[in-house]
C-alpha positions in Angstrom: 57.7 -159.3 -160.8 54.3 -158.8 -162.3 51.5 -161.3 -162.5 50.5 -161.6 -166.4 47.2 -163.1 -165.6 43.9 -160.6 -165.2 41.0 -161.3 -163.4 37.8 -161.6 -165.4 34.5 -161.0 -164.5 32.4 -164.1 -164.3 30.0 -164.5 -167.4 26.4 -163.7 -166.4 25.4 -167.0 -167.8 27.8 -169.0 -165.8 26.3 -171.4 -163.7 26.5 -170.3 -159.9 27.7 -173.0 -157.5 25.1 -173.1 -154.6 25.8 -174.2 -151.2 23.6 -177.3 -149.9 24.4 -177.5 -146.6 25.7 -174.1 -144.0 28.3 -175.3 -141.7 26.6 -174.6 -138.5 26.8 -171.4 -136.6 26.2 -171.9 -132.7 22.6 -170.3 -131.6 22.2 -168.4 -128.2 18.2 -167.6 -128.4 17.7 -164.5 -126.4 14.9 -164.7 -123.1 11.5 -163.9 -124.0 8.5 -163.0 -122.3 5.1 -162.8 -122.8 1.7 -164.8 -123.8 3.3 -167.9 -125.6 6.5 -167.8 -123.7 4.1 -168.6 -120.7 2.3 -171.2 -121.9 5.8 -172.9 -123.6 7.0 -173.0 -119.7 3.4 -174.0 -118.2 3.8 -177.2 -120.5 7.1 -178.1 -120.4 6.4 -178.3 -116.6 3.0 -179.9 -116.8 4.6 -182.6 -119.2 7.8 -183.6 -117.2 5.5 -183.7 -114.0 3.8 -186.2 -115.9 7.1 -187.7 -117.4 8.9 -187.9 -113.9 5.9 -188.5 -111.8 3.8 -191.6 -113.5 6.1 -194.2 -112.8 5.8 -193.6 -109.0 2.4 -193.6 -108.4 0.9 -196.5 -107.3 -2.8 -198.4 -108.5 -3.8 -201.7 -106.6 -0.3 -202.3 -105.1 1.4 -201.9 -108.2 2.6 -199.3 -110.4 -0.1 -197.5 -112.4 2.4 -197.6 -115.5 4.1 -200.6 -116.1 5.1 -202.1 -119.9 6.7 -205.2 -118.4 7.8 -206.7 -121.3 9.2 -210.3 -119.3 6.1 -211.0 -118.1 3.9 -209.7 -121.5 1.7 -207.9 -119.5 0.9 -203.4 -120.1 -0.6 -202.2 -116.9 -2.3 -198.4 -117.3 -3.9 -197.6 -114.3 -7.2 -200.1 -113.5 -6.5 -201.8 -117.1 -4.2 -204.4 -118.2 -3.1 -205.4 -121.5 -1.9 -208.0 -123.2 0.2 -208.8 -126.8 -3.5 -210.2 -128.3 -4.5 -206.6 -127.6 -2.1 -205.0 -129.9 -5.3 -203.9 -132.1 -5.3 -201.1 -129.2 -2.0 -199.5 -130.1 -3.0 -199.4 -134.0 -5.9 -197.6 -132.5 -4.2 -195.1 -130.0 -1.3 -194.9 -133.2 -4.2 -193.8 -135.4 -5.9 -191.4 -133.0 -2.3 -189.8 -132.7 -2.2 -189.3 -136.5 -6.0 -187.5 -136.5 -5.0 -185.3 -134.1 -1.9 -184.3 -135.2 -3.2 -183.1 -138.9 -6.3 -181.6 -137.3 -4.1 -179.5 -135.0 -1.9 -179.1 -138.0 -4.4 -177.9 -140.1 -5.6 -175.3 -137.7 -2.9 -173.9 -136.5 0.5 -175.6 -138.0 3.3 -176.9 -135.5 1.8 -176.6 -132.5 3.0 -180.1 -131.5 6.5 -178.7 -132.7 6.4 -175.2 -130.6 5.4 -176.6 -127.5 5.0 -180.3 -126.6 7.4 -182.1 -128.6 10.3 -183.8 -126.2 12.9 -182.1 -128.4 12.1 -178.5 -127.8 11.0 -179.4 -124.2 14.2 -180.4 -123.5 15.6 -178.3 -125.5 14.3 -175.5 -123.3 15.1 -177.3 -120.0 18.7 -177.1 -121.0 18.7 -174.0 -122.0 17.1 -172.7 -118.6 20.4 -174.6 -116.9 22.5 -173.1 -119.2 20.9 -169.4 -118.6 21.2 -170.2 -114.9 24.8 -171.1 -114.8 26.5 -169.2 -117.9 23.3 -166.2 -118.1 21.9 -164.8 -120.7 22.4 -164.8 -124.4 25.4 -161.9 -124.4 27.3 -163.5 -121.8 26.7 -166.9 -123.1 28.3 -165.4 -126.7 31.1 -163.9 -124.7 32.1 -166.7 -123.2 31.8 -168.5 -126.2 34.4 -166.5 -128.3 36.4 -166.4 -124.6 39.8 -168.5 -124.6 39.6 -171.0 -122.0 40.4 -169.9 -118.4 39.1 -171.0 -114.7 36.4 -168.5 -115.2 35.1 -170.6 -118.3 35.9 -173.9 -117.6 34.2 -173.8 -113.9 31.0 -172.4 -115.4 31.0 -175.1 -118.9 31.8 -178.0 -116.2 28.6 -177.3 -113.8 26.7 -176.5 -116.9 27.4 -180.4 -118.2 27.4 -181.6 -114.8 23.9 -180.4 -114.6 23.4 -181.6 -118.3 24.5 -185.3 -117.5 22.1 -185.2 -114.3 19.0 -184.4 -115.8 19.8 -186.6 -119.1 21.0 -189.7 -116.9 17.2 -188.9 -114.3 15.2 -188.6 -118.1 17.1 -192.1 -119.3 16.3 -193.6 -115.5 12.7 -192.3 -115.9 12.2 -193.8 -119.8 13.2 -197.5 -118.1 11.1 -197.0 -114.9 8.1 -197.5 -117.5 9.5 -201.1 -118.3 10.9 -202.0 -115.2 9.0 -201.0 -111.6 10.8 -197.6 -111.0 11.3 -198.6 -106.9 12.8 -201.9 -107.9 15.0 -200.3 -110.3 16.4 -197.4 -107.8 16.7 -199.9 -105.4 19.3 -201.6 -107.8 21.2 -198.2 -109.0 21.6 -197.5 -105.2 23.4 -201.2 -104.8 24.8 -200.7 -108.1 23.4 -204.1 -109.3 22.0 -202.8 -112.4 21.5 -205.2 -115.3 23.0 -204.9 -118.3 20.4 -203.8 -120.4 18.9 -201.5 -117.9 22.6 -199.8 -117.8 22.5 -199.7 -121.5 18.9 -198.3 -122.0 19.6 -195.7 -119.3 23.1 -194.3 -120.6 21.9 -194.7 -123.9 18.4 -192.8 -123.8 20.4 -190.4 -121.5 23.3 -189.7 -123.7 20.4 -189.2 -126.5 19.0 -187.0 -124.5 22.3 -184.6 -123.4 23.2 -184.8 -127.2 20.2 -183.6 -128.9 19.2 -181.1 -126.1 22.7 -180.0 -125.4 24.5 -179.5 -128.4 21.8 -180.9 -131.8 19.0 -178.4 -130.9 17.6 -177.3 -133.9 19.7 -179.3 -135.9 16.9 -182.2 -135.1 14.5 -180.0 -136.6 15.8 -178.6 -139.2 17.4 -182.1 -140.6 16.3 -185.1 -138.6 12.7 -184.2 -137.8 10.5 -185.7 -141.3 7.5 -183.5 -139.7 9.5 -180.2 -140.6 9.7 -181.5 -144.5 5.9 -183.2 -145.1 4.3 -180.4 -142.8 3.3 -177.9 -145.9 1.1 -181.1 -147.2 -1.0 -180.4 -144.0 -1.3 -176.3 -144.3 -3.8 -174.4 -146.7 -4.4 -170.5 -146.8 -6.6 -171.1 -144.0 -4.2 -172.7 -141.0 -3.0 -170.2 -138.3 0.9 -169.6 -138.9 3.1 -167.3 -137.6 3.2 -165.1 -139.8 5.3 -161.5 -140.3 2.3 -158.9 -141.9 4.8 -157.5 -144.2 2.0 -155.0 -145.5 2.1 -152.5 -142.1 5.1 -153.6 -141.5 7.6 -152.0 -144.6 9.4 -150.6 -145.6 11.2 -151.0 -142.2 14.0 -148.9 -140.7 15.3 -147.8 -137.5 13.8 -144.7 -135.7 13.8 -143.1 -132.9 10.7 -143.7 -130.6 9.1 -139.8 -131.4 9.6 -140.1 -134.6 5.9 -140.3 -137.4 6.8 -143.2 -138.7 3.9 -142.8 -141.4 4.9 -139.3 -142.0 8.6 -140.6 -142.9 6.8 -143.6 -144.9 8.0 -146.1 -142.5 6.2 -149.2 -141.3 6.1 -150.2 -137.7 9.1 -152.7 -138.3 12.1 -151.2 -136.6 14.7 -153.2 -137.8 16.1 -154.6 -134.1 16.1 -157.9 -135.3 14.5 -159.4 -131.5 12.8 -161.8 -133.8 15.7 -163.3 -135.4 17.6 -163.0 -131.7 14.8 -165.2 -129.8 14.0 -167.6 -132.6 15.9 -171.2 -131.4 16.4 -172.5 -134.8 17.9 -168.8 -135.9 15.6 -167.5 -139.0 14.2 -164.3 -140.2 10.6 -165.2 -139.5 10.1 -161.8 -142.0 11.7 -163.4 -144.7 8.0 -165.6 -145.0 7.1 -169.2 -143.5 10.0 -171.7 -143.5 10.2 -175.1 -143.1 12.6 -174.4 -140.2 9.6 -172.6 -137.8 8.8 -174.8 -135.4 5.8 -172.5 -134.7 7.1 -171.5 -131.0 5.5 -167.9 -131.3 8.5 -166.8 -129.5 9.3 -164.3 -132.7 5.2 -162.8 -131.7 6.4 -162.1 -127.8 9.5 -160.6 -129.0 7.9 -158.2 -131.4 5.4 -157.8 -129.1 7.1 -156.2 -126.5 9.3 -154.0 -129.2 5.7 -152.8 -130.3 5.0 -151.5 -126.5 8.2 -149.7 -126.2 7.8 -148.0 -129.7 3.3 -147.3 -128.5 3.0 -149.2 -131.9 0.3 -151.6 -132.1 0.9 -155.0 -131.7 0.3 -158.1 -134.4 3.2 -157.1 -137.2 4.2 -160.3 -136.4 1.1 -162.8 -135.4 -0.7 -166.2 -135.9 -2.5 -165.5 -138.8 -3.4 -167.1 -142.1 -2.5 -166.4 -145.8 -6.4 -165.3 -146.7 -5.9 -162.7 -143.8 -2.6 -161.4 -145.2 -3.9 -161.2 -148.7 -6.9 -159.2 -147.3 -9.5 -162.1 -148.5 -11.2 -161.2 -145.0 -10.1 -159.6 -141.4 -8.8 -161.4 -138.1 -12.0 -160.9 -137.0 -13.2 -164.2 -139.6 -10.1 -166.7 -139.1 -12.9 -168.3 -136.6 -15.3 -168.8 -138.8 -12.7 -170.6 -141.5 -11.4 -173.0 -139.1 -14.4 -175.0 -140.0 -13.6 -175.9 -143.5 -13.8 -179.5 -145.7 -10.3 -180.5 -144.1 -10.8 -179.8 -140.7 -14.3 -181.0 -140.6 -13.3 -184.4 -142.0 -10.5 -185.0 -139.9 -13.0 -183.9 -136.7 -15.6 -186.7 -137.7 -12.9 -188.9 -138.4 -11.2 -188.6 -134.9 -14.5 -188.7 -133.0 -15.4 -191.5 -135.1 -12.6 -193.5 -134.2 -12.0 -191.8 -130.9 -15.5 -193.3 -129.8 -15.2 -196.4 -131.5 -11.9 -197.0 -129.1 -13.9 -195.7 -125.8 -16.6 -198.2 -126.3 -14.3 -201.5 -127.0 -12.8 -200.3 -124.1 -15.8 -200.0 -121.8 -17.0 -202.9 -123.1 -13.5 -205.0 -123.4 -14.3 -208.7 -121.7 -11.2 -209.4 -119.3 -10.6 -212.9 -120.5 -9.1 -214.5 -123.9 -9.1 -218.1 -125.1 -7.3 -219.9 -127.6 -7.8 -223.4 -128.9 -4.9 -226.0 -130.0 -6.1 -229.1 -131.3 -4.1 -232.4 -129.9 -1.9 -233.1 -133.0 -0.4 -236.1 -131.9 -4.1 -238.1 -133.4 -7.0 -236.1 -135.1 -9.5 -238.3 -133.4 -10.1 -241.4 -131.6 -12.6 -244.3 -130.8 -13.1 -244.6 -127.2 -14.6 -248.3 -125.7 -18.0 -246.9 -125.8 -17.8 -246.3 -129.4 -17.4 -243.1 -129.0 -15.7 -240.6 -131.1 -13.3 -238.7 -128.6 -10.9 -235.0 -129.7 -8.3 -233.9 -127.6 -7.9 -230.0 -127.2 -5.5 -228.0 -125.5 -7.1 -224.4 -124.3 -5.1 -221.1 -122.9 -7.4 -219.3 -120.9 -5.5 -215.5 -119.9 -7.5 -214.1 -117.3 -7.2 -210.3 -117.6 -8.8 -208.8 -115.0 -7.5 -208.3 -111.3 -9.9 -210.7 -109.3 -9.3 -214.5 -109.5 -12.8 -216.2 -111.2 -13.9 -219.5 -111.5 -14.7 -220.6 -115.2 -17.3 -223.4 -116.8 -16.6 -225.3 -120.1 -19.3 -225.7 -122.3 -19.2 -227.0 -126.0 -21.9 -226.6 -128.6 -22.2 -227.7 -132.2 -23.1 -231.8 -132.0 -26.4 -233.2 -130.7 -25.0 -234.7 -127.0 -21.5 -232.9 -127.2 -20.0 -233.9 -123.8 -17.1 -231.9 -122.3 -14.9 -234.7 -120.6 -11.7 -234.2 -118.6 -12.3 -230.0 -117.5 -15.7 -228.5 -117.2 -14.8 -225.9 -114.4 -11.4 -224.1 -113.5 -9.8 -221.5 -111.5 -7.4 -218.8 -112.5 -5.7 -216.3 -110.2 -5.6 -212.5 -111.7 -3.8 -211.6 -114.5 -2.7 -215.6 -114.9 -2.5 -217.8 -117.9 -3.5 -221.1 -117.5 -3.1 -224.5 -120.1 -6.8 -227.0 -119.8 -6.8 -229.6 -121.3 -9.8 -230.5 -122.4 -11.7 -234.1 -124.3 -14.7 -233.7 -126.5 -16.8 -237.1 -126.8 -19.9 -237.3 -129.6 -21.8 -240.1 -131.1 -20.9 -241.3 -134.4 -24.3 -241.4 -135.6 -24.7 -237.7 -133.9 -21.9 -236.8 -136.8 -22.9 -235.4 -140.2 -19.7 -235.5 -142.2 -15.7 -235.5 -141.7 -15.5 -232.4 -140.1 -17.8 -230.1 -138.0 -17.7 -227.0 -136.3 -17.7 -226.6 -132.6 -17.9 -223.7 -130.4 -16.1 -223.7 -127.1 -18.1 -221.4 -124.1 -16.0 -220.8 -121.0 -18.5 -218.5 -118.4 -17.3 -216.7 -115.7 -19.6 -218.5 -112.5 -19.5 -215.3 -110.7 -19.9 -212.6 -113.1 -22.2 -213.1 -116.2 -20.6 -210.5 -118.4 -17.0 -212.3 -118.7 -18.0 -214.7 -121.1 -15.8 -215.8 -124.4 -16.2 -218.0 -127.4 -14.1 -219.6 -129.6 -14.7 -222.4 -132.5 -13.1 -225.4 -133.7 -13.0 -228.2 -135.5 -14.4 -231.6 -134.5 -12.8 -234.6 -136.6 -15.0 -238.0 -137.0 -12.9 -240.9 -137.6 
């Protein structure tokens, strides 16, 4: 029996159904070596020894980094924090931001290739995973492998190891919030609390998820930075870049082979960039959003361009100017100073300065004034027109000081019921405190006082704060 129907070719001007989203196919980046690949590995360690190793060092018999959120108090080394300091954070936030675009602008995803806790960890599991399962050919063999001892001995220690380091990364992230000795203390009793155990498994199982299996899925479809990023470059900003004009038309050859003579360019085709890239694209198929900027692609090519005696830099940081032959490497220095970069530079010093100083200059105590609410005012015996305040005096710095009260603001204010007071370091204290003024002393319903409270023993911690004074 014969089908009657005949297969037509589709009309040129039918619409073509285009795919959104590529179901994913697994990525084993090869091993690279060279000039980026060291300095990827020389900050992956130098950030996880700062990672791992803050919350166990130790400043004036406490832990140099502590956000203990119970007690309200952010301890960085010598300085201490409070919420009323939150103006710092928008600051630090903002300095963050600055930098970012200025680095961004010079030389695109810098913070992307090599400092970003996603492709750190990335690579740290992907060193266990080279260690335990080697390199990216066996890795793909074992992956189309059925499942046998061999397999499942060597996938088992891999997410052994895995769960170790995310579960010591999730311990870590909670040592900054709760004292790190105090909290192994309680894992080794097993008398975790509950949120601890929550904050730990959780931040851990992020951690073994997007390292261990998301990869470059984060960066290609979670990360926002990879889709606002082009906003930051101009023609000017360092990319890694594939110089497509010495390096096609590209074909294999054989190393003796005149490669100008048979009107080749130096690109042989091998396809090492593709094979080390982690999120898997054709770095010569121009700039994509999906280039983290690792320069891995530049060490692979690299090292294909010393086996060849080719010279190196088809595949480079460069800019677009340089591609288009607007002017040479040799000039990219002298166009990182441009209108952009310039402006972000003052900014960031600006603000960067501006920060410094109120820190250098930041006086260790805060105080806040309630006013009794129970009566606005009162006549005392005398006559005398008493207000009842209520002040919270935080004293932020780590020596205990003794405090006078002082008021200003009414001819013969007098401070009854507190003029000194003690506080211990780093404690909040409640003082109440009576204001007493003559009636005749009083030029309308209400009138602005200032409250002084003066260190005795250091003439620098000082603070003011002003209030109103009801007459009767």
């Amino acid at each position: 029996m014969t089908d009657d129907k005949q297969a037509t070719p589709a009309s040129a001007d039918a619409p073509i159904e285009q795919q959104l989203y590529a179901i994913r196919q697994k990525i084993q980046p090869r091993a690279v070596h060279g000039v980026f690949a060291n300095w990827r590995i020389a900050l992956v360690l130098l950030t996880q020894a700062v990672y791992y190793g803050l919350p166990w060092l130790q400043w004036d018999n406490r832990q140099a980094v502590l956000f203990d959120l119970a007690a309200r108090k952010f301890y960085i080394f010598g300085l201490v924090f409070w919420p009323q300091d939150f103006v710092y954070l928008t600051g630090l936030l903002i300095l963050s931001a600055l930098a970012l675009f200025l680095f961004t602008a010079v030389a695109g995803r810098l913070w992307c290739g090599y400092v970003c806790p996603q492709t750190v960890y990335t690579e740290l599991f992907m060193w266990v995973e080279e260690w335990l399962e080697g390199d990216h050919l066996a890795r793909k063999k074992l992956d189309k492998s059925p499942w046998n001892a061999n397999k499942l001995r060597r996938r088992g220690l891999k997410h052994l190891a895995w769960i170790v380091l995310a579960l010591w990364t999730g311990f870590t992230f909670v040592g900054y919030f709760t004292p790190i000795q105090t909290l192994g203390a309680e894992a080794a009793s097993l008398s975790l609390g509950p949120w601890e155990t929550f904050w730990i498994l959780f931040y851990g199982f992020a951690t073994w998820g997007n390292a261990g299996f998301m990869r470059e899925q984060v960066c290609k479809y979670m990360c926002p930075y990879a889709r606002f990023q082009s906003v930051m470059f101009d023609s000017d900003t360092l990319t890694v870049t594939y110089d497509s004009s010495i390096g096609e038309p590209r074909g294999p050859r054989s190393k003796k082979t005149d490669y100008k003579a048979a009107g080749l360019g130096t690109c042989i085709d091998c396809n090492v960039c593709v094979q080390v890239c982690p999120t898997g694209i054709d770095i010569r198929n121009g700039l994509q959003y999906e280039c983290i900027g690792c320069a891995a692609c530049i060490d692979g090519c690299d090292q294909i361009m010393d086996k060849m005696g080719y010279p190196r830099g088809l595949i480079r940081y460069t800019t677009e100017n340089v591609v288009k032959g607007k002017y040479p490497d040799a000039g990219i220095i002298k166009h990182v100073l441009r209108p952009r970069t310039i402006i972000y530079t003052v900014l960031l010093a600006l603000i960067a300065g501006a920060f410094v100083y109120s820190l250098a200059t930041r006086v260790p105590l805060r105080v806040d004034v309630v006013r009794d609410r129970a009566a606005l005012s009162k006549e005392t015996d005398e006559g005398m027109i008493e207000n009842v305040y209520r002040l919270q005096l935080i004293n932020m710095d780590g020596q205990p000081h003794r405090y006078t009260i002082s008021a200003q603001g009414i001819d013969d204010l007098e401070v009854a019921a507190a003029r000194e007071t003690t506080a211990a370091p780093f404690q909040t204290i409640d003082i109440p405190v009576s204001l007493i003024a003559d009636p005749e002393e009083l030029k309308g319903r209400s009138i602005e006082v200032t409250f002084t409270i003066q260190a005795t023993d250091d003439p620098r911690i000082r603070d003011e704060v002003a209030t109103k004074f009801f007459n009767r």
